[in-house]
Every structure is written in C-alpha cells, then in structure tokens.
C-alpha positions as CSV (number, residue, x, y, z in Angstrom):
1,X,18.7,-22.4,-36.2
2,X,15.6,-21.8,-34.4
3,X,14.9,-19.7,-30.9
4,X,14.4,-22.5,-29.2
5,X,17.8,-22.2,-27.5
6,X,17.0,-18.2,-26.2
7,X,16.2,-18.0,-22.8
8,X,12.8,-16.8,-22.6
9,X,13.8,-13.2,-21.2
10,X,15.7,-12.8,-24.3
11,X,12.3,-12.9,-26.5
12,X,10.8,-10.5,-24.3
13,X,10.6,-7.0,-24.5
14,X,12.3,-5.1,-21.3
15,X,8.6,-3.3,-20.5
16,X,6.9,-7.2,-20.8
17,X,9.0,-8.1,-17.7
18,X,7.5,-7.2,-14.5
19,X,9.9,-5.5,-12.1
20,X,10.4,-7.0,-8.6
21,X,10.4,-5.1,-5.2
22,X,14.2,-5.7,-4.6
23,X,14.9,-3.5,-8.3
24,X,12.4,-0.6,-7.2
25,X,13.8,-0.6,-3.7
26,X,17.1,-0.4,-5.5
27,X,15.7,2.0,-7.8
28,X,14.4,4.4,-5.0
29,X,17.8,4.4,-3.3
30,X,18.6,6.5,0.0
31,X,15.8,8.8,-2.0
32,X,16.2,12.7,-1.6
33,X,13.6,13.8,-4.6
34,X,11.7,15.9,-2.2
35,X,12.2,17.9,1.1
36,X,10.8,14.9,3.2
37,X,14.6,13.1,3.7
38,X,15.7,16.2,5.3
39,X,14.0,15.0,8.8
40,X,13.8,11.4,8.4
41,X,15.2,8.5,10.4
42,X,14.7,5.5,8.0
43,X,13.4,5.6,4.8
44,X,9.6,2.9,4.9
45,X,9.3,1.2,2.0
46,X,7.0,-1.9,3.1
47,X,7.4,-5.1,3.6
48,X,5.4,-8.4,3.2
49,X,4.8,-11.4,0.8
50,X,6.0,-10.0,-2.9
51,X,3.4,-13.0,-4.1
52,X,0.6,-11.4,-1.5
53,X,-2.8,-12.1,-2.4
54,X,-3.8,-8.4,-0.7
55,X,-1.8,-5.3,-0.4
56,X,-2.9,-2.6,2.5
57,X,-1.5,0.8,1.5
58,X,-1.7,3.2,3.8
59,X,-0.9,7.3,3.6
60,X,2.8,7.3,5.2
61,X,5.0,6.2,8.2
62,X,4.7,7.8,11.3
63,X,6.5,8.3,14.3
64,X,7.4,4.5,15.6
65,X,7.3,3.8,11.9
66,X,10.5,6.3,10.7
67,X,12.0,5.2,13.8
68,X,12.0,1.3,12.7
69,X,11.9,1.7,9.5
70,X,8.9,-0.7,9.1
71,X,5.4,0.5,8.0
72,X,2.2,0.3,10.9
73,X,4.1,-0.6,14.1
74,X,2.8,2.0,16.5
75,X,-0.2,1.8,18.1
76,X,-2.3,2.2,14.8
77,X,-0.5,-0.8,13.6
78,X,-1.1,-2.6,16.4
79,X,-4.9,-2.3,15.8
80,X,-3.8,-3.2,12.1
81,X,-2.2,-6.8,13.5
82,X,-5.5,-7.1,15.1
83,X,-7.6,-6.3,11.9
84,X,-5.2,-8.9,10.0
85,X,-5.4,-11.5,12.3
86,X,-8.9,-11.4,11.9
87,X,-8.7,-11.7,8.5
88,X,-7.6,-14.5,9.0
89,X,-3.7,-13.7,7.9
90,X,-0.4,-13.1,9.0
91,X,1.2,-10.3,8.4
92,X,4.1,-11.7,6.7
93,X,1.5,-13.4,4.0
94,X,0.2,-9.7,2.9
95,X,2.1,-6.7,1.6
96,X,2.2,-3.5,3.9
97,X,2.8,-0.1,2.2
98,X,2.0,3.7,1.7
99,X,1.6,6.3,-0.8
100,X,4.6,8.1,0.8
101,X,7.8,6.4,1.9
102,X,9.3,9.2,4.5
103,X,7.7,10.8,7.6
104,X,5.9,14.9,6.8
105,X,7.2,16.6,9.5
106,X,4.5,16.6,12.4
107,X,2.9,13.7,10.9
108,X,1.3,16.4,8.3
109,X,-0.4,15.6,5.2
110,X,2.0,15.1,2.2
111,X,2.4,18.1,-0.5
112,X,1.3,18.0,-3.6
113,X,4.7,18.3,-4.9
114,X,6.1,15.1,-2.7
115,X,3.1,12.9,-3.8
116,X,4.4,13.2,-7.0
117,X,7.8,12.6,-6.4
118,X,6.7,9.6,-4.1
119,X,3.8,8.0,-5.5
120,X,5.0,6.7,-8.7
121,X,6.7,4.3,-6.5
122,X,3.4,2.9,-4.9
123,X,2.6,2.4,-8.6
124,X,5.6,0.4,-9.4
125,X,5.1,-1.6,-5.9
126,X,1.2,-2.7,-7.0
127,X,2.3,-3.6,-10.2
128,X,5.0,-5.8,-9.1
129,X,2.9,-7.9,-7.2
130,X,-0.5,-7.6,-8.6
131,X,-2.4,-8.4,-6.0
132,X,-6.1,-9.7,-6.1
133,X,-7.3,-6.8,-3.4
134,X,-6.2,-3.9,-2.0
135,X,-7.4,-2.1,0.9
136,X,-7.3,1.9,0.9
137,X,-6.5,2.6,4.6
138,X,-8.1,6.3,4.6
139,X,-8.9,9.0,2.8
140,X,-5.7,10.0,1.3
141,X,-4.8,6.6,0.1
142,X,-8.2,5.9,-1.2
143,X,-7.7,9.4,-2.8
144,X,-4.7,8.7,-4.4
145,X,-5.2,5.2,-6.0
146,X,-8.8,6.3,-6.7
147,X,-7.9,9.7,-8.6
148,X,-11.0,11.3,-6.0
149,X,-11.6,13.3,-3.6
150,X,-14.6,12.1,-2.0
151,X,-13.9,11.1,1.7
152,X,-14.3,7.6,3.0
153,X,-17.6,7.7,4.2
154,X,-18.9,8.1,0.4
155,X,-17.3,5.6,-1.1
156,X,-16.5,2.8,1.2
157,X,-18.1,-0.7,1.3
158,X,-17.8,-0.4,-2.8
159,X,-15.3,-2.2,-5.1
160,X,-13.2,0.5,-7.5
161,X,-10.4,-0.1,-9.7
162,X,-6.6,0.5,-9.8
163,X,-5.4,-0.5,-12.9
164,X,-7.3,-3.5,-12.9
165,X,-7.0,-4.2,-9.4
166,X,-10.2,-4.3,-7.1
167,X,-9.8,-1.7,-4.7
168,X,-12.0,-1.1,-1.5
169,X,-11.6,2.1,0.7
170,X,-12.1,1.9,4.2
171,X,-11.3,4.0,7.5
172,X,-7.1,4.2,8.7
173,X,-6.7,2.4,12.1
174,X,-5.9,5.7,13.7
175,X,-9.1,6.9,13.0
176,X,-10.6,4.0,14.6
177,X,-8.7,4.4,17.7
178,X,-10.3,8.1,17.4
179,X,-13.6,6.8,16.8
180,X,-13.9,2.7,17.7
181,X,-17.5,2.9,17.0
182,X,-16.9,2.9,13.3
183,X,-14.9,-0.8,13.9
184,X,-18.2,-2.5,12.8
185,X,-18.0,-0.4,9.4
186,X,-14.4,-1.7,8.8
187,X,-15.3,-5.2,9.6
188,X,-17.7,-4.9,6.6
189,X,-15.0,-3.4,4.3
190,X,-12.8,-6.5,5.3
191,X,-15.2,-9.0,4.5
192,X,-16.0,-7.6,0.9
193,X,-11.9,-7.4,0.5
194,X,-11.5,-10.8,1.6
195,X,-14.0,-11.9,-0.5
196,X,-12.5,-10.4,-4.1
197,X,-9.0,-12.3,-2.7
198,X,-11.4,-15.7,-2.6
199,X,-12.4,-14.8,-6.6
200,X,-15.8,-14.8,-5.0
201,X,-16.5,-11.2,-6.7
C-alpha cells in the first residue's frame, strides 16, 4: 500500500508546518515571563489579516492601547489610520503588531531582559504570515528586527532583511505628531514599502 491515502500533514515534519496566529496566541497565554504583566490592563497581541501582504510592527502598546487591548488606537494610531488609508489599505487587510506585547510602565523603553522574553513572539508572528513587507515603525523596532543600532535617520528609505523578508525602517507616528515636518520623509518610506508588496522591487 502506498501513501497516497496519508493526509498530507502526516508526511510532514512538525517544524515544516507553519504555525498560525491563533496557536501562538494560545501559546503566549495570559503571559507572565517578565515583570511587565504586573501593571497591565490587557495583554496586545495585534490584530489584522493573518494572509496580510504587509505587517507594521511597532515598539509596544501604550496607554489607549493596554486599555483596549488593541495595538495603535490612541492618537498615534490615529495618525497610523491616516498613513494606511493612504496606502491605499484598510486596516483590517494588514497585520498590526509590536516587539512587546504589554505596556513598560510610564510608557518606558522595554528592558533588555523583557525583549527577550517578548520578542521571540514577534518572530513567531512574522513567520506565520510571511508577509511581502514590513514597515519598522521607529527606532526600537527597526532595531530589533534589524539586529542594529543605528537610529532611523541612518537607515531609513533602504530595504533590509528579516529572515528573508524586505524590511524598511521609518519614523513611529508619535514622533511625527512631535515633529510633522518629517511626514514627507514617511511618505517616501511608504512608497518604497508599498512598492516591495507590488513585487516591483
């Protein structure tokens, strides 16, 4: 008898088979690997198309965000909805994420210690649905897809790699509500993105 009859999981190997969102949400549970659960609300994970052609990871939830439980919905995710319309998109046809899933108290930068309890996640999340683009919204996500530290004014406008992935770095919508100047800079970063998700580069 031949294996003709096997369904085709069964001639698989487990690492071969691509996890989905709903088994690494699972997988992260009501997380408490690191001291950031003390002080949340709600837990962010993302949310979006699991087939999304682009992916927007961001550094972590932040106020309005741990209160909903959805990532980018205060007022830098409002600027975000404005960037994604422009693109062209709704926001339910992309994938929203970040590098860390619970609020730093004070809206601090994560620890070193919390990345790496956190981040591994991220990693799963890209690989799942292996998008065509990402955009890097700042320096610490750039930073921490890129393996660098140089800021966002060195390395933006410039296609790098996460494994495999076309990656462009360009400035978080909170710093553009900081500085709106640098809008016309983003724009530019947006049009090379939405170029890689056409195949065009």
């Amino acid at each position: 008898m031949g294996l003709e009859w096997l369904p085709l999981q069964a001639l698989q190997h487990p690492q071969d088979i691509p996890e989905t969102l709903e088994q690494i949400r699972a997988d992260l549970g009501e997380c408490v690997r690191c001291r950031l659960h003390a002080d949340r609300t709600h837990l962010v994970f993302g949310e979006g198309s699991p087939a999304a052609k682009v992916v927007l990871v961001g550094e972590g939830p932040g106020q309005e965000e741990d209160r909903l439980g959805r990532p980018f919905v205060g007022a830098a995710g409002k600027l975000l909805d404005l960037i994604i319309a422009a693109m062209g998109r709704r926001r339910h046809e992309i994938y929203i994420c970040n590098v860390i899933k619970c609020r730093p108290p004070g809206n601090r930068n994560p620890h070193p210690d919390e990345i790496q309890e956190c981040g591994p996640f991220l990693r799963r999340q890209l690989r799942a649905i292996r998008p065509k683009a990402i955009l890097a919204l700042g320096s610490f996500a750039a930073q921490f897809l890129l393996s660098s530290q140089q800021p966002i004014s060195k390395i933006r406008n410039r296609v790098h790699q996460f494994e495999g992935i076309p990656v462009v770095p360009t400035y978080h919508p909170a710093y553009l509500l900081r500085n709106p100047i640098q809008k016309r800079q983003v724009w530019e970063d947006v049009q090379l993105l939405l170029s890689l998700a056409r195949g065009k580069n």
